[in-house]
C-alpha positions in Angstrom: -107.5 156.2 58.9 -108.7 153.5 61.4 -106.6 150.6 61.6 -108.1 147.3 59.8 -109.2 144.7 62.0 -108.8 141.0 62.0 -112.5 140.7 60.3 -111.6 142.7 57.3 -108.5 141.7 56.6 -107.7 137.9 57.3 -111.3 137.1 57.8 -111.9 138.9 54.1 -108.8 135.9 53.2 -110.8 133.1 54.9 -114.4 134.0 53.0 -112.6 134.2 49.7 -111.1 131.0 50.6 -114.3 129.3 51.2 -116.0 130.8 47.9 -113.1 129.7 46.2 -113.1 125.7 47.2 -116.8 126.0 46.2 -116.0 127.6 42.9 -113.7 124.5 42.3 -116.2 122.4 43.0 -118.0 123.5 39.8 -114.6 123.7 38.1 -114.4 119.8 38.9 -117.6 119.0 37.9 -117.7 120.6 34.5 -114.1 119.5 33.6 -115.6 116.1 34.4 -118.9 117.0 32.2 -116.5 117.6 29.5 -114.3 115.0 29.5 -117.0 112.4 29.5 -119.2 114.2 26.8 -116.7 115.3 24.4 -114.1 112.8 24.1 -113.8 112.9 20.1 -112.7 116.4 20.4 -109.2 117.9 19.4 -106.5 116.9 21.7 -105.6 120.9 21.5 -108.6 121.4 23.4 -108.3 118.8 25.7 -105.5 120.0 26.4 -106.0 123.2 26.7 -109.0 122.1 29.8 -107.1 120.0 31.0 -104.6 123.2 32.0 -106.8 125.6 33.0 -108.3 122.6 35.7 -104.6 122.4 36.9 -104.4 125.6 37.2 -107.3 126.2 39.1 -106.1 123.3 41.4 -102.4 124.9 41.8 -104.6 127.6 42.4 -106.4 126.4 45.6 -103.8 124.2 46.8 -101.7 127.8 47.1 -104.9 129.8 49.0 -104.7 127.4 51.4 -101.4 127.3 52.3 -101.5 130.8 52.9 -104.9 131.0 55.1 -103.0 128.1 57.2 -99.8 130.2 57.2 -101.4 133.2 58.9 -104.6 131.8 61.0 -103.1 128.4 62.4 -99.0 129.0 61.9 -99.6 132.8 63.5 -102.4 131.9 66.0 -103.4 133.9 68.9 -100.6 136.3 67.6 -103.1 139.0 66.4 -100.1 141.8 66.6 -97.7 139.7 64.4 -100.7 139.4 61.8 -101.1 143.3 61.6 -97.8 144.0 60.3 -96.9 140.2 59.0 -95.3 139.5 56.0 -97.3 138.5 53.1 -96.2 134.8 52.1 -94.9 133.7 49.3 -98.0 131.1 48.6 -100.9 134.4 48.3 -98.6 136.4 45.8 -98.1 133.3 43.4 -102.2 132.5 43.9 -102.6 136.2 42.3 -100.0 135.0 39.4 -101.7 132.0 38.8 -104.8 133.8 38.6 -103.4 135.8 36.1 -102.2 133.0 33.9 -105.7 131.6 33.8 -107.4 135.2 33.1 -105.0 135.3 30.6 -105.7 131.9 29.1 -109.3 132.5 28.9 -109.7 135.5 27.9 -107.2 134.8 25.0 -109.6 131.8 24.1 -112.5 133.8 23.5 -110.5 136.6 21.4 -109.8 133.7 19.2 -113.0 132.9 18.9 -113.8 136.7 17.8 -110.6 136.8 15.4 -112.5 133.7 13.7 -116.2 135.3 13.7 -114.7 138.5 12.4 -114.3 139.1 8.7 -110.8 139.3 7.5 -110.9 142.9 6.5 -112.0 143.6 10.2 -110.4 140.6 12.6 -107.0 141.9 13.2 -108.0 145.7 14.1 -110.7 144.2 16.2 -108.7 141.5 17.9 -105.8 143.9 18.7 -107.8 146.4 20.3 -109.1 143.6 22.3 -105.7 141.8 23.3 -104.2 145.5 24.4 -106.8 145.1 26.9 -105.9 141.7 28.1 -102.4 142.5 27.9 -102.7 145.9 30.3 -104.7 143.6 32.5 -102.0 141.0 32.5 -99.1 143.2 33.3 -100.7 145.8 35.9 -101.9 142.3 37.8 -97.5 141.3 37.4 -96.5 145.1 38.6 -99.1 144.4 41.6 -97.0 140.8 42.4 -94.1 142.7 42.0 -95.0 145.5 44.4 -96.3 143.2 47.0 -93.2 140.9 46.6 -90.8 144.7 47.5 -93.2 145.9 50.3 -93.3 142.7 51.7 -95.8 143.7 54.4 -99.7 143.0 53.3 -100.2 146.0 55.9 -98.4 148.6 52.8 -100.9 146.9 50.2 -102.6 150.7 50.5 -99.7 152.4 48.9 -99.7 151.0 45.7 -103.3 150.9 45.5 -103.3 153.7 42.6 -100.5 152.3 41.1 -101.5 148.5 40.8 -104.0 146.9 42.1 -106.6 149.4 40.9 -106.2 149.4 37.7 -105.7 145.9 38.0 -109.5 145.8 38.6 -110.2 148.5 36.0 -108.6 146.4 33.1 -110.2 143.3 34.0 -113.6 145.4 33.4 -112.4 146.4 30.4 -111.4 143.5 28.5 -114.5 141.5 29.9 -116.5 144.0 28.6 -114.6 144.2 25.2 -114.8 140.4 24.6 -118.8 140.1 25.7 -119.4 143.0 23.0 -116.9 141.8 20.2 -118.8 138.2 20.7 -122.4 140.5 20.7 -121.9 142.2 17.8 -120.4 140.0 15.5 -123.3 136.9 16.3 -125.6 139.7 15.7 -124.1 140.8 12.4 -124.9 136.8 11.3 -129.0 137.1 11.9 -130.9 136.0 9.1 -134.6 135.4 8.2 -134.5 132.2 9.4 -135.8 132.4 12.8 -134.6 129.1 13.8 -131.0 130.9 13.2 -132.0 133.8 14.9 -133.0 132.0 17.9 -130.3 130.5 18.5 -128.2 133.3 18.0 -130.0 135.3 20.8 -129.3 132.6 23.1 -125.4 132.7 22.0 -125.6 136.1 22.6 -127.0 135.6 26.3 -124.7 133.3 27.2 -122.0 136.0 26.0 -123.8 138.8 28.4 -123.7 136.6 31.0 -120.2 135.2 31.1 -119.0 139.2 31.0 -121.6 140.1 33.8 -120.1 137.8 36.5 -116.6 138.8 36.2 -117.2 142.2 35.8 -119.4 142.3 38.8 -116.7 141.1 40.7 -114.5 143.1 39.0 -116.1 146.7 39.4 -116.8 145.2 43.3 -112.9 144.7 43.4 -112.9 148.7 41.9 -115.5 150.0 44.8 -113.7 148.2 47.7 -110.1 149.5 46.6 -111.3 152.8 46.8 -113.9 152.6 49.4 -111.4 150.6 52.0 -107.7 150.6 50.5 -106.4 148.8 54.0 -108.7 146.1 54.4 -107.9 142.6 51.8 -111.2 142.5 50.6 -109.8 143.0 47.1 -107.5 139.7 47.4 -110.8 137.6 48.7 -112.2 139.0 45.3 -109.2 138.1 43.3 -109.4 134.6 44.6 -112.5 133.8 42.9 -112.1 135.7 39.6 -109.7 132.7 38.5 -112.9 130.7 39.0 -115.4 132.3 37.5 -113.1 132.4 34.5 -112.4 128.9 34.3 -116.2 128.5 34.2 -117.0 130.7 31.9 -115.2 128.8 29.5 -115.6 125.5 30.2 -119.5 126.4 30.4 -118.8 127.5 26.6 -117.6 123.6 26.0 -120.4 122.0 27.8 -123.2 124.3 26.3 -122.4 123.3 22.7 -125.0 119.7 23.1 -127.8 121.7 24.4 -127.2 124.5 22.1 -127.4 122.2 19.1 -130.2 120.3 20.2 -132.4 123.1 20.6 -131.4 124.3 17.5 -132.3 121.3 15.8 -135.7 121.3 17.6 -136.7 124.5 16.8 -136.1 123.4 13.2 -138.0 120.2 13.4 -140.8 122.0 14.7 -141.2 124.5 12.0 -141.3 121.9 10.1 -143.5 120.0 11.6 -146.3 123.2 12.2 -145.7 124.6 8.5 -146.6 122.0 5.4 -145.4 124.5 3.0 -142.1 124.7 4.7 -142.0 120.8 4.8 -142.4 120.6 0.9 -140.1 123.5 0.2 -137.3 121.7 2.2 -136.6 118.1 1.2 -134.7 117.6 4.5 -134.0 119.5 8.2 -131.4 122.0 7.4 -128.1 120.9 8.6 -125.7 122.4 5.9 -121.8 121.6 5.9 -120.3 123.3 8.3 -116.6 124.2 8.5 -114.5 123.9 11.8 -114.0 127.1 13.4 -110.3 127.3 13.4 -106.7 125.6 14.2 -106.2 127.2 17.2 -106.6 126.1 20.5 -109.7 127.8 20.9 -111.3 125.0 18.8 -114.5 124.5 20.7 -114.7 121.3 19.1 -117.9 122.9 17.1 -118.7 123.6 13.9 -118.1 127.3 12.6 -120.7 129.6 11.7 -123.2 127.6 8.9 -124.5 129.3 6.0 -128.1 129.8 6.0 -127.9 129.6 1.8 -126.3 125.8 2.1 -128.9 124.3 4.1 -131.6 126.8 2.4 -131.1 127.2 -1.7 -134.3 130.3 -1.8 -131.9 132.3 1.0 -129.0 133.3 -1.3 -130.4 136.4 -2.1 -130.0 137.5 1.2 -128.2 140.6 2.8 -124.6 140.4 3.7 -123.5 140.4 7.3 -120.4 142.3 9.4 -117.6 143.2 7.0 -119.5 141.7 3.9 -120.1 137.9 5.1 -123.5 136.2 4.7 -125.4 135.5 7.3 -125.0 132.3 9.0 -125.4 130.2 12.2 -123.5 128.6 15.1 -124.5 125.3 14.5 -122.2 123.3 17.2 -121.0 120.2 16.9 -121.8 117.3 19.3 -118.1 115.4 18.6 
């Protein structure tokens, strides 16, 4: 096997590096966005931001010590960097991402624990958190491993072990949680197509937040395999944290435009249909209940029954697990 040059191993660091620092540039903004548009929401979930943005900045601050470590510390010493020791500061950057994987993904299983009907929640939720869990502690055995080798130069001989199915659990539970969140919005369609609308676009948003990271994740997969001794899959790592912590602060900063929409479709079904206008007294809004206790609490309103904002719609069919239909209808706090 040829031996890994400079460009493909800490000139893979240095890219990730820079993709990371622009990825927290979007962290910044949106925990900004949120901050300033939500302030009424729970402090839970304030909180709850608020740690994942330290995280992420714990995150960077450590990436960069490291990339300083081995390109300005170990200059002009290209021999020393071959067989160098892997420092401290890029092992706890793949812990931290970890911690915020872990976070995140945890939020969004909450969310499906509180979709899902009570006779179905638990086995659904559990198959979904042995997932995260598996994802969580192959990414601690691969800390650990690195940590005993010590040289990043060995990171090839645990690839089977570790890091690969490191990368093959993150797929898993991405997957898991964008088809849990899929199904179950799908199981609350109605006849109302202002519901169904914006169920579809919950649903999207759901596809696309598991698209990114498992592209990058089944990337990580290929490039293990394809090139074991290059640190391609560490550049990868470094923005998986990222794209994580946007996902779900895009979640929390989507809920205004997602209610608005909602609200217009529904005005303008009004507005087109005179029948519609006399059937309904007022724009349906219904009473919404909050979604849950947990820290998960988007700060929106749970699922809405169609049959409280629409009397003709209680004869409807049931949805997943015997629950009527009903929509996200989230709040603007």
């Amino acid at each position: 096997m040829a031996t890994p040059t400079l460009d493909s191993t800490f000139g893979a660091i240095l890219i990730g590096v820079v993709v990371s620092a622009i990825l927290y540039g979007m962290t910044n903004i949106q925990t900004i966005l949120y901050f300033s548009r939500y302030p009424n929401d729970a402090e839970s979930t304030k909180t709850f931001v608020a740690i994942i943005w330290m995280l992420d900045t714990f995150h960077v601050a450590l990436i960069l010590k490291a990339i300083y470590y081995y390109l300005i510390t170990n200059f002009s010493d290209s021999d020393q960097l071959q067989g160098i020791d892997g420092h401290w500061s890029l092992y706890v950057s793949v812990i931290v991402n970890l911690l915020t994987s872990l976070l995140v993904q945890t939020f969004f299983t909450v969310q499906i624990f509180h979709l899902c009907s009570r006779r179905l929640r638990y086995p659904v939720t559990f198959g979904i958190a042995i997932l995260i869990v598996a994802h969580f502690a192959f990414g601690i055995e691969t800390v650990s491993l690195l940590f005993i080798k010590k040289q990043l130069s060995r990171l090839s001989e645990i690839i089977l072990i570790a890091p690969l199915p490191l990368a093959v659990f993150a797929v898993l539970s991405d997957v898991a949680i964008a088809a849990g969140l899929c199904v179950l919005l799908h199981g609350n369609r109605s006849t109302f197509t202002h519901t169904n609308a914006l169920i579809t676009t919950l649903i999207g948003y759901a596809i696309n937040r598991c698209l990114l990271t498992s592209i990058v994740a089944i990337i990580e997969v290929i490039v293990l395999l394809v090139s074991p001794r290059s640190f391609w899959f560490l550049a990868l790592d470094f923005t998986a944290g990222k794209l994580w912590a946007n996902s779900m602060l895009a979640s929390l900063n989507n809920r205004r435009a997602l209610r608005r929409g909602s609200m217009m479709h529904s005005m303008n079904a009004i507005a087109i249909s005179p029948l519609q206008f006399s059937q309904y007294s007022e724009p349906p809004t219904g009473s919404p209940e909050v979604l849950g206790n947990s820290l998960h609490q988007l700060a929106s309103k749970r699922l809405v029954s169609d049959t409280d904002s629409h009397p003709s719609s209680q004869q409807g069919p049931a949805g997943i697990g015997g629950r009527p239909h009903n929509c996200a209808a989230l709040r603007d706090t």
